[in-house]
N, C-alpha and C positions, 0 to 999 in steps of 0.2 A: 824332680827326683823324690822319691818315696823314701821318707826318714824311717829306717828299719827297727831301731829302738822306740818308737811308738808301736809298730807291726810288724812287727817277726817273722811271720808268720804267713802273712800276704803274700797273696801272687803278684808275680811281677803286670806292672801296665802292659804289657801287648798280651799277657794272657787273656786280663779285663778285657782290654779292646775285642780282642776276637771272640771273647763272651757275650759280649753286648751288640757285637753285628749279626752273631748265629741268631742272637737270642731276637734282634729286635726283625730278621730278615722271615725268622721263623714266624713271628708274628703275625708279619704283614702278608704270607703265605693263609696264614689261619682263617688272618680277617678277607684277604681277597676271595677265600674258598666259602666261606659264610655267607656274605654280601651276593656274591655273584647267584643267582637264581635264573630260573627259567623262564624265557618272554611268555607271558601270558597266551592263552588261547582264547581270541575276539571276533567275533562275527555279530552280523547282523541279527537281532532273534530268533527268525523264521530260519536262516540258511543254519544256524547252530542245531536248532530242533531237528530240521530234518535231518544234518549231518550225523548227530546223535543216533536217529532210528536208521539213517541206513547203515552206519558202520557196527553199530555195537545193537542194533536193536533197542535200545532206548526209550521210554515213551515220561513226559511227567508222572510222576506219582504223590508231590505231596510242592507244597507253593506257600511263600510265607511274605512278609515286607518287613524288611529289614527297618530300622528307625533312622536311616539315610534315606527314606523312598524308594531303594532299588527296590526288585522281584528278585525274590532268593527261590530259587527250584533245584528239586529234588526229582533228576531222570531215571530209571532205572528199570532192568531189564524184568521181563515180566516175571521171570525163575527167579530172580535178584542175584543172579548170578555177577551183575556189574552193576555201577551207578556211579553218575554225575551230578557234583553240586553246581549249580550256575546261578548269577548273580547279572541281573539284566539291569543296567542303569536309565533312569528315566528318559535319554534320548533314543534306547532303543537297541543300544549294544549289549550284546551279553559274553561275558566275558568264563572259560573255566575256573571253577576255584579248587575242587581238589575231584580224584576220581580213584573209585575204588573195587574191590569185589566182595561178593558176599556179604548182602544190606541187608538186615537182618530189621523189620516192619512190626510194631509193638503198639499193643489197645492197651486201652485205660478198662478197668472192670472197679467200678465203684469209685471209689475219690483218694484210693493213694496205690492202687497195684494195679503192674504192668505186666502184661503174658504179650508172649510171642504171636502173631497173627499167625494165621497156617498161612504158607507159599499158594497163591493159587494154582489150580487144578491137583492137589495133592488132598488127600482124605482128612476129614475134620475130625 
């Protein structure tokens, strides 16, 4: 029992209770909706590349190594209208990591400025 002369003012225990089951239900909706993501996209290298140029036209544009050893690549269409990042681990899997549109291809001109590449087949 809640001594009302301490808390006057307080809400009664089953208000709290059902404060703290909205509150802790709501929670666990949040963090289920957070956590929960999408199963990765994984193929073998060769069936990813080519899946890449036949569905979206795709081709490598730019290839890095990550400091895990994987191949980090950068697919993308030749307009740059789309593009895929993939991340191929040393057994040979490559997995999607994100994809997007309008990949915007940037040069270095001297030692601290970066200009826009023209898109090819468009005028210099």
């Amino acid at each position: 029992m809640i001594d009302r002369s301490i808390a006057p003012n307080s809400p009664k225990p089953i208000a709290i209770r059902s404060i703290t089951v909205v509150a802790l239900a709501l929670g666990l909706l949040i963090y289920t909706a957070a956590t929960a993501k999408a199963q990765p996209v994984c193929l073998p290298h060769e069936d990813l590349k080519e899946q890449l140029y036949a569905n979206f036209s795709e081709a490598p544009a730019a290839i890095a190594i990550a400091n895990n050893g994987a191949l980090v690549q950068l697919f993308a269409k030749r307009d740059r209208s789309s593009w895929t990042l993939v991340m191929t681990r040393p057994g040979g899997l490559s997995c999607v990591l994100v994809a997007g549109e309008d990949w915007n291809h940037y040069r270095w001109v001297g030692r601290d400025q970066l200009v826009e590449a023209p898109t090819p087949g468009t005028a210099r």
